[in-house]
C-alpha positions in Angstrom: 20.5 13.6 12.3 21.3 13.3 15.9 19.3 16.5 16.7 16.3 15.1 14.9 16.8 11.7 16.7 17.3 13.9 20.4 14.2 16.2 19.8 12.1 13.4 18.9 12.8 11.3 22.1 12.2 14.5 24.1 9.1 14.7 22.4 8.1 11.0 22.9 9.0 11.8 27.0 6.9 14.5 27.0 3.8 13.0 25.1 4.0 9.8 27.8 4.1 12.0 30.5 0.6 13.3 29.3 -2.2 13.0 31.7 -4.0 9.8 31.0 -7.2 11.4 29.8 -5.5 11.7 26.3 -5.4 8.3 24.6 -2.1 8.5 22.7 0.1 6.2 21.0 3.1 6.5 19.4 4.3 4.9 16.6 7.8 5.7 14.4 7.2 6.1 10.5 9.2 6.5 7.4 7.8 9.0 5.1 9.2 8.1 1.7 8.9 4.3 2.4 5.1 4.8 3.3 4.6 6.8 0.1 7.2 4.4 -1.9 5.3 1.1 -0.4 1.5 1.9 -1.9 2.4 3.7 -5.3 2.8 1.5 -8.4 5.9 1.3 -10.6 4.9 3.7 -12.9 4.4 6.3 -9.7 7.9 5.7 -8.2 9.7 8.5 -10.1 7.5 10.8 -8.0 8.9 9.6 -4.6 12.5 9.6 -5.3 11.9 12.9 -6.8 9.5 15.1 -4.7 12.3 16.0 -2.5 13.2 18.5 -4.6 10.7 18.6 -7.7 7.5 20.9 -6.9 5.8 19.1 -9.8 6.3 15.7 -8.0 4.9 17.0 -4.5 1.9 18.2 -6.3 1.3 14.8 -7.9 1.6 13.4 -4.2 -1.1 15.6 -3.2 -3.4 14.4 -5.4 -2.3 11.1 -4.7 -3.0 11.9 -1.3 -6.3 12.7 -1.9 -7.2 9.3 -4.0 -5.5 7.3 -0.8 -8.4 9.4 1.7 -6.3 12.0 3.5 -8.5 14.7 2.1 -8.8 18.5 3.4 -5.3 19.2 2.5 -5.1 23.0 2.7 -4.1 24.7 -0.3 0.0 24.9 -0.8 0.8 21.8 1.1 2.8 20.9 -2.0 4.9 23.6 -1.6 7.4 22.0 0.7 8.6 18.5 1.1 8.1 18.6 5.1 4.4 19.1 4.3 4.5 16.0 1.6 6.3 14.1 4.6 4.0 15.2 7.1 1.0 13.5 4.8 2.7 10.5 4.5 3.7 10.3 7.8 -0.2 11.0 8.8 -1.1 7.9 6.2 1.3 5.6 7.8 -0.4 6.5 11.1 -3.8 6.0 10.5 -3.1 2.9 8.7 -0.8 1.5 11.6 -3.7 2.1 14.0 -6.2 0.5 11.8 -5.3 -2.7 10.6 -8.3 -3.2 8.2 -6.5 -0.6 6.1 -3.6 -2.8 5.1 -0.5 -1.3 6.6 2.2 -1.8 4.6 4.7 -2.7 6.8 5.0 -3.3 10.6 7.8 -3.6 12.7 7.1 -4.4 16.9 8.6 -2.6 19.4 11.5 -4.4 20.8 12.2 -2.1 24.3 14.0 -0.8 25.8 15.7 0.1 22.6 13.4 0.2 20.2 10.7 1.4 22.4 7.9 2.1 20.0 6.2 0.2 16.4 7.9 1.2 13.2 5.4 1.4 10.1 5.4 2.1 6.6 
């Protein structure tokens, strides 16, 4: 975890240091909470399971699909980094467009916590 938490501050450094022509924001996400937060009950088995259960990732990309993050490319379900990836994306567009109901916002608190956190 402490790799993953060191290469994505690296990251974060390098997209800030961008030339300003390229609008970017960032915002931290939680892929299985941003899935876990907009299915129903009956759905929930799929999330805690599509870590390891093809059958669940395929639901989620279907699910996907019914929440508007179309053009998935064929196989996405194949691994759960690509399942993440999608939920990450949803959490994303939703945290930049509030009319779409984000599930769940936390503020940036710097210098710590220098970026939003959404579900």
């Amino acid at each position: 975890m402490v790799y993953l938490t060191l290469r994505g501050i690296k990251l974060t450094r390098e997209i800030e240091n961008l030339p300003k022509a390229f609008p970017i924001s960032i915002v931290e996400v939680h892929p299985g909470a941003a899935i876990g937060a907009r299915v129903t009950e009956k759905e929930l088995e799929y999330v805690l399971t599509y870590k390891k259960n093809l059958s669940s990732r395929k639901y989620l990309k279907n699910w996907f699909e019914q929440q508007n993050v179309t053009g998935l490319p064929n196989g996405v379900e194949n691994e759960s980094h690509s399942i993440d990836s999608c939920a990450a994306a949803l959490a994303a567009w939703h945290w930049a467009d509030p009319s779409l109901n984000p599930k769940w916002i936390f503020s940036a608190q710097p210098p710590l916590h220098p970026f939003d956190y959404c579900c």
